[in-house]
N, C-alpha and C positions, 0 to 999 in steps of 0.2 A: 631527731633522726637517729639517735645513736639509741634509742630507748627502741626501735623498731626491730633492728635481729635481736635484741635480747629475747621480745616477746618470743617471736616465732622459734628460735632456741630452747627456751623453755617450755613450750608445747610437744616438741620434736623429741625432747628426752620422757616425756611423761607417757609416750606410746604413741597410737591412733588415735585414741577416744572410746575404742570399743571395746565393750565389755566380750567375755569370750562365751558362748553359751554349753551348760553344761549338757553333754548327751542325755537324751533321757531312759531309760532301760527298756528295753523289748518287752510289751507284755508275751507270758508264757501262753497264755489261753485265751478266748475268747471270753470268758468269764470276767475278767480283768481288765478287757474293752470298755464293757457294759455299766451302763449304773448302778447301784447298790437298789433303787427303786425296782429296775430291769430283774433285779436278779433274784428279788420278793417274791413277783412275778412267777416268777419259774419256780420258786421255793414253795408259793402257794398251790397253783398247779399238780406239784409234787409231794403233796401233805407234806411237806418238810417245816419245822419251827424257822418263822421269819426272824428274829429277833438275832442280835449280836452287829459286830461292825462288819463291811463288807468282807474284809480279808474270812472272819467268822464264815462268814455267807456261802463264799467262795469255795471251802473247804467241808462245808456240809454237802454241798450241790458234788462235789469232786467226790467223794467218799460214795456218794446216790449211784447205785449201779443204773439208774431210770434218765439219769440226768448226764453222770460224766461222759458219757458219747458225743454229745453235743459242743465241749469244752476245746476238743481238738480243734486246729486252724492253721493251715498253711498252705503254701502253694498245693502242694501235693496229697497232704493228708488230711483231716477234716473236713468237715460237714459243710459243704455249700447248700446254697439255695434251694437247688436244682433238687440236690438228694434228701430235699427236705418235702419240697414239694412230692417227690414219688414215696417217701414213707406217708404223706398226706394222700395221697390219691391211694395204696395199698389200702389201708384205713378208712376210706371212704369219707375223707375231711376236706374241708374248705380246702384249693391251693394255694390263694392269692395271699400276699402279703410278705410285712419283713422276714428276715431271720426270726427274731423273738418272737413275732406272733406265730411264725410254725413250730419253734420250738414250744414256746407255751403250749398251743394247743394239740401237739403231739403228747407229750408230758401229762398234760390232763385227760386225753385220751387213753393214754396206758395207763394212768393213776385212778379211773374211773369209781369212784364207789359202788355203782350201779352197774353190774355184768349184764343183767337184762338190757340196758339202754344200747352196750353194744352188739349186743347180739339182734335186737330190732331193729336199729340203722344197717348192720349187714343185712337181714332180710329181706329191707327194702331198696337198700341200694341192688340186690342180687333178683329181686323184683323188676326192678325197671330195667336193666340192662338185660335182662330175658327177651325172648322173640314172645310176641303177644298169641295169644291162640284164638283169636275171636273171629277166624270163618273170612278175614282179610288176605286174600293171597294171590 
C-alpha cells in the first residue's frame, strides 16, 4: 500500500502524458497546398520545365506571368471556383470540375500552341449561340 502514492506521485511530476503539438506554418499560396504531381500539371500546361523539387516548381509557376494569378488564396482575394468557371465559359471551355482541372485547362488554353484551334472553337461556339436563319419563325 505504501508503494501506491509513490506511483501516482511519480506520474503527477512527469506532466499529463501529452506531447504538445507543434503549430504548423500557414501555407502563403495555393501552390503550396497542392502536390508537387498537381503542380507538373500546371507546369506542363504552361510549356514551363517540370523538373527540380516542388519549392523549384513553385517558384517557376510564381515567376509565369500565365500561371501566378491563380496562386493567390484567401478569404477575400484570390481565385475561386466560381471565377474560374466564368474565365472558362469567357473561353468557351469545359466548366465542370476542380480548381486544378480549371486551372490546368485555362493555362493550356492561353498556352495554346495552335492559334487557329482557338480561333475555330470561337467560331463555332459564336456559331451556335447565333439565332439560326432557316425560314423557322
Amino acid at each position: 500500500m505504501d508503494m501506491l502514492p509513490f506511483l501516482f506521485a511519480s506520474r503527477r511530476r512527469f506532466g499529463s502524458g501529452r506531447s504538445k503539438k507543434s503549430k504548423k506554418k500557414p501555407k502563403d499560396n495555393w501552390f503550396e497546398r497542392i502536390k508537387a504531381d498537381e503542380l507538373k500539371q500546371i507546369c506542363r500546361a504552361a510549356k514551363l520545365p517540370i523538373k527540380g523539387t516542388k519549392k523549384d516548381i513553385i517558384a517557376r509557376l510564381l515567376e509565369n506571368d500565365g500561371t501566378s494569378e491563380y496562386a493567390a488564396e484567401g478569404k477575400w482575394i484570390g481565385t475561386t471556383v466560381e471565377s474560374l468557371k466564368a474565365k472558362c465559359k469567357e473561353r468557351y471551355l469545359v466548366q465542370s470540375g476542380t480548381k486544378l482541372t480549371l486551372v490546368v485547362r485555362i493555362v493550356e488554353h492561353d498556352h495554346s500552341s495552335n492559334p487557329d484551334a482557338n480561333s475555330t472553337m470561337l467560331a463555332a461556339a459564336k456559331k451556335r449561340s447565333a439565332p439560326s436563319d432557316n425560314g423557322d419563325g
